[in-house]
C-alpha positions in Angstrom: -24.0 3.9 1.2 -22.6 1.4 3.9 -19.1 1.6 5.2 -17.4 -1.9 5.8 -14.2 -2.6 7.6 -12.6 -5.8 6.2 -8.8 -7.6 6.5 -7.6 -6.9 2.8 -5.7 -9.9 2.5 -4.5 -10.8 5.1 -2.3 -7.7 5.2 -3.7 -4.6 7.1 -7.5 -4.1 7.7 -8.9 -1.1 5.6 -11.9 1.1 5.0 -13.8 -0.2 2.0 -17.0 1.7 0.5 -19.9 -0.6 -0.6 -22.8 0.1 -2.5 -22.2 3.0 -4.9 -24.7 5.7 -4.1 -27.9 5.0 -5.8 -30.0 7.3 -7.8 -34.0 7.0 -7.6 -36.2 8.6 -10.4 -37.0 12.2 -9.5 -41.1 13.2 -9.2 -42.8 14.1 -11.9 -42.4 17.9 -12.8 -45.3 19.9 -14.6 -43.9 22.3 -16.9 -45.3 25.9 -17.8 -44.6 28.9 -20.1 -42.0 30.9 -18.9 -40.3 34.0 -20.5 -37.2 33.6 -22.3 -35.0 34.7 -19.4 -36.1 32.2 -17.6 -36.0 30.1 -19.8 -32.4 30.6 -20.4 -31.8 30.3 -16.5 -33.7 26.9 -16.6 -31.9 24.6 -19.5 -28.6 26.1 -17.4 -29.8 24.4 -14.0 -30.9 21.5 -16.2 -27.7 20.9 -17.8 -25.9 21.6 -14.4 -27.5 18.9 -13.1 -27.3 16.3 -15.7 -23.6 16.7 -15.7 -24.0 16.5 -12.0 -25.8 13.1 -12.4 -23.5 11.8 -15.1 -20.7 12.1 -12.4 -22.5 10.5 -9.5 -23.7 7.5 -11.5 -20.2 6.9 -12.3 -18.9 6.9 -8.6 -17.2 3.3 -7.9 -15.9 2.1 -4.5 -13.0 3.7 -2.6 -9.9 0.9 -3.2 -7.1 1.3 -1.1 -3.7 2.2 -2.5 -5.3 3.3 -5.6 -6.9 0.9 -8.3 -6.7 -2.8 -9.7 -6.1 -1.9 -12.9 -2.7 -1.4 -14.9 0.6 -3.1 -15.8 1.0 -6.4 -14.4 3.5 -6.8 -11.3 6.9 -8.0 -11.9 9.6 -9.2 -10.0 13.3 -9.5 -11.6 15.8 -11.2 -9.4 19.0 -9.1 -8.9 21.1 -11.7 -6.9 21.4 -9.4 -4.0 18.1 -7.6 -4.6 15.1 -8.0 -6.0 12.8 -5.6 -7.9 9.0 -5.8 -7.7 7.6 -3.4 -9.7 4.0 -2.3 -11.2 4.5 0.5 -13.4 3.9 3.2 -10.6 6.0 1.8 -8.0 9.2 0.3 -8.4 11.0 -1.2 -5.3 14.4 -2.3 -5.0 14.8 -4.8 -2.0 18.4 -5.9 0.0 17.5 -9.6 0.6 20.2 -9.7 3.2 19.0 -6.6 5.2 15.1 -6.9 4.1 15.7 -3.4 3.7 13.7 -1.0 0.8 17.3 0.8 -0.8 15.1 2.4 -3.8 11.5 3.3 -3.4 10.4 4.6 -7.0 7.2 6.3 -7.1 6.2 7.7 -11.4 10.0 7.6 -11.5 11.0 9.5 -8.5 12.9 8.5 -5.9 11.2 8.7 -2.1 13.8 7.5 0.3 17.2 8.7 1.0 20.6 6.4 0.1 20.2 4.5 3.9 16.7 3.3 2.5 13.8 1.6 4.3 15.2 -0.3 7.7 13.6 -2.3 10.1 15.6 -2.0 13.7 14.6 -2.5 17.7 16.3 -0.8 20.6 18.9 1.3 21.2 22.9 0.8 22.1 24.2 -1.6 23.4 21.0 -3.8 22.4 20.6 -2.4 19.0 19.9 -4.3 16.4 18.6 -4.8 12.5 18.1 -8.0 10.7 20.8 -9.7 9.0 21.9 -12.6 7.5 18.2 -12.8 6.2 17.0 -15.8 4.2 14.7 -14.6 0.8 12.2 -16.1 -0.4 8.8 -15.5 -3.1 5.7 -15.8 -1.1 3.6 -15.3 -4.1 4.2 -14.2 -7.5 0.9 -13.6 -10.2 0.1 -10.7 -12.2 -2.0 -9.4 -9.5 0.6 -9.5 -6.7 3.7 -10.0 -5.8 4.6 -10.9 -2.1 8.4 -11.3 -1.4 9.4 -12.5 2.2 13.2 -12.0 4.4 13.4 -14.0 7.3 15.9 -13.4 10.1 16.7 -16.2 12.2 18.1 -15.9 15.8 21.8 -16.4 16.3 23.2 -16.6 19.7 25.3 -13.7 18.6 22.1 -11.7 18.5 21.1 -9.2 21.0 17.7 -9.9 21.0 16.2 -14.2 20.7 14.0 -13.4 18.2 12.9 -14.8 14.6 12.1 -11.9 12.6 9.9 -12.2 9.2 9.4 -9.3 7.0 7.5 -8.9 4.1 6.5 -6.4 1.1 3.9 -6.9 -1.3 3.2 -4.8 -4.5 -0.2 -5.1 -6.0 -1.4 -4.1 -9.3 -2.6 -0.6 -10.1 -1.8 0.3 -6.4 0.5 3.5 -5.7 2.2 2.5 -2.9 4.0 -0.7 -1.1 2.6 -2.9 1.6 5.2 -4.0 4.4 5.0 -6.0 7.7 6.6 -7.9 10.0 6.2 -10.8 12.4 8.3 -11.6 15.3 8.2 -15.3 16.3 9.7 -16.6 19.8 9.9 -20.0 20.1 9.3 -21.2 23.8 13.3 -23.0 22.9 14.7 -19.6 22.7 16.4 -17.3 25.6 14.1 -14.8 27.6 13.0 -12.1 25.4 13.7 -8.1 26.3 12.4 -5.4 23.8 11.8 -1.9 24.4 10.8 -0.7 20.7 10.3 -2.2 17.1 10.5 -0.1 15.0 10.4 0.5 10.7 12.3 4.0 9.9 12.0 5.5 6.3 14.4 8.7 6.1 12.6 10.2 3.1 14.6 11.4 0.1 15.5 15.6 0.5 13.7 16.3 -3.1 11.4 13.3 -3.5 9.5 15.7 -6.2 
């Protein structure tokens, strides 16, 4: 069995088993009498390890995030939000905020009322996106990739672009998020101290 380490598109490199384990035939056995005891003891051991076998021939590749299998992902347009959702997970995102203000996970809630947020620094430099500009990345039965851009205004603290993204993929239990932070060489000098994504989990997400 050979371990691989591949980008899984384009999102977040990930640990990805190859080549199920593979069985060979065992040597030949020669069998003799035994008493019935024994023989008891043996067809045990022998049906112990055909169940065993059974199991290991039906071992499949380790896939991140759970399976590929499953209700297809949707995505319902709210106005404000938008909804992707795959039948395990159900995310409600605030276009204007590109913030995560319902994480659903089998129908129970994971993050408090503030939600998912995305912010850098600390007063007087603070700041979260705003103003953010939506838009659908992707959109198949397989995955859904939904995009909120914010763009620098000379109001902000920090001259920064700021893109953020969340993808939901079928069968998978949980939701993919990154950023990226573009600074043109037309914008102001750039200070950051921290960038950071906070998630204040819900007090009884079970």
């Amino acid at each position: 069995m050979t371990v691989g380490l591949e980008p899984y598109h384009g999102i977040a490199p990930v640990h990805r088993f190859s080549n199920p384990l593979q069985l060979h035939p065992p040597a030949a056995v020669t069998l003799r009498p035994m008493n019935r005891p024994f023989q008891h003891l043996a067809l045990q051991c022998f049906l112990g390890m055909a169940a065993s076998l059974c199991l290991l021939t039906q071992l499949r590749a380790n896939v991140p995030g759970g399976g590929s299998e499953g209700a297809a992902v949707t995505l319902t347009d709210q106005g404000k939000s938008v909804v992707l959702s795959n039948g395990i997970v159900s995310a409600t995102i605030a276009k204007a905020e590109a913030r995560v203000a319902s994480l659903l996970y089998m129908g129970n809630q994971m993050v408090d009322p503030k939600g998912l947020y995305w912010s850098m620094d600390g007063t007087p430099r603070y700041q979260s996106p705003v103003r953010c500009v939506y838009r659908v990345v992707t959109q198949t039965p397989e995955m859904v990739d939904v995009a909120c851009k914010h763009i620098y205004d000379k109001r902000d603290p920090h001259a920064v672009d700021i893109d953020i993204h969340y993808v939901l993929r079928r069968g998978n239990s949980g939701l993919y998020a990154y950023a990226e932070l573009d600074h043109p060489a037309s914008y102001p000098a750039l200070t950051m101290g921290e960038w950071r994504m906070v998630c204040p989990v819900a007090k009884d997400p079970i």
